[in-house]
Phi, psi and omega in degrees: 000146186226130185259092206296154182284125187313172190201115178344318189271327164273008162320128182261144209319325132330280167323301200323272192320336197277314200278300175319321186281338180290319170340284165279005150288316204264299218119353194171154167269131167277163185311300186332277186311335172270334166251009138253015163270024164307305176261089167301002285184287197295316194266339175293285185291347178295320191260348164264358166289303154335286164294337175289326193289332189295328187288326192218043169238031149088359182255163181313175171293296139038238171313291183330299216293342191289337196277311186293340140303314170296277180331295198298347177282297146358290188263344189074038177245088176293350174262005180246007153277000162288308206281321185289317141321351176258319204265003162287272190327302179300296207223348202248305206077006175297119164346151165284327146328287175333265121049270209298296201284002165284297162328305196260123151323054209253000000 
């Protein structure tokens, strides 16, 4: 089964705020976020599991996008180590050293 990704015009009423807000948080919706809002239920909790960690899991801005390089390296997930390499590099602080050898799995 193939699901097309929702769209700010085609949301359905549930979605629809959740997609606004990532908007205007991010600036733009990722893919990701847009082919779970089939299941607002699913893209709801994805995204409050998500903010409790950047908020209260103790770890720096930092620390967080590393662990989340390291997972996305992990799993092979060539699109969250992208989406995540922008946000280390833009807003995270990760060394560029750091970064590269997170990338090659060093």
């Amino acid at each position: 089964m193939t699901l097309p990704p929702v769209t700010l015009e085609n949301a359905d009423p549930e979605a629809r705020p959740l997609l606004d807000e990532t908007r205007y948080r991010l600036g733009f919706v990722p893919n990701m976020y847009a082919n779970m809002a089939n299941a607002p239920s699913l893209l709801s909790t994805y995204i409050h599991g998500y903010r409790l960690f950047r908020e209260r899991s103790g770890f720096t801005p930092t620390e967080q996008e590393v662990i989340f390089l390291t997972i996305s390296r992990f799993h092979g997930c060539t699109y969250c180590m992208g989406a995540h390499s922008m946000i280390a590099t833009n807003k995270s602080g990760v060394p560029q050293g750091v970064l590269a050898a997170l990338r090659e799995g060093r």
